[in-house]
N, C-alpha and C positions, 0 to 999 in steps of 0.2 A: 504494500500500500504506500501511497506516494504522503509526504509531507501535506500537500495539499487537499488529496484525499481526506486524511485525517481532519485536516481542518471543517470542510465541506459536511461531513459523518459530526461535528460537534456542534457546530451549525444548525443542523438538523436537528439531532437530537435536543439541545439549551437555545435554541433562537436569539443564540450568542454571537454576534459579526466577531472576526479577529479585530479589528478597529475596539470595539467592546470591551474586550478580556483586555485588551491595554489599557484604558481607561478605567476600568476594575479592578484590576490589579495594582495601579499607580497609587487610588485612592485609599488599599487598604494598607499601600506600603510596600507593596514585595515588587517594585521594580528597585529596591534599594542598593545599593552594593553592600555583599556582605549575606542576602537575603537565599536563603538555603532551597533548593528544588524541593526538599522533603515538605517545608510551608508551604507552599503553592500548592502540594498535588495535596495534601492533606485537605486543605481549601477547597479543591474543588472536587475531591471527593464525596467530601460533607456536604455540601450546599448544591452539588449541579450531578452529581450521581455519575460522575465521570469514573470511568477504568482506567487503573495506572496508566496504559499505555497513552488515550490519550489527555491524561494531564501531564505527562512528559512531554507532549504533542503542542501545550500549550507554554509548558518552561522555555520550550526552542522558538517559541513565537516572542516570549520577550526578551528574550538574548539578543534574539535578531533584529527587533525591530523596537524593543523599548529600554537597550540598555542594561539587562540585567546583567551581570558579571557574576 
C-alpha cells in the first residue's frame, strides 16, 4: 500500500483531510520537537480508532510536512 493510499483509507474512514491532522496535531502540541511517535499514535488511537499502522501513516505526515523531528 502506497503512502498515499494510507492517507486516502484515513480519510475515509475519520473524514480527516491530511491538511487537518496538521492542524490537530499542532494545536495539541505534538508537532513539537522533542514530541515522541508513541504520543501521537497513542492519540489517535484513542480518539479516531486508528491501527498502529496507520497512525505511523500519520507520524510520516508530520515529519514531512509539519516539522516534526
Amino acid at each position: 500500500m502506497t503512502f498515499q493510499a494510507y492517507l486516502d483509507n484515513i480519510e475515509k474512514q475519520t473524514g480527516v483531510t491530511p491538511d487537518q491532522w496538521i492542524s490537530l496535531a499542532t494545536a495539541r502540541g505534538f508537532t513539537k520537537t522533542g514530541t515522541k511517535a508513541t504520543q501521537i499514535t497513542d492519540w489517535l488511537k484513542a480518539d479516531y480508532s486508528l491501527g498502529h499502522g496507520h497512525a505511523m501513516a500519520i507520524v510520516k505526515l508530520l515529519k514531512d510536512r509539519a516539522g516534526l523531528k
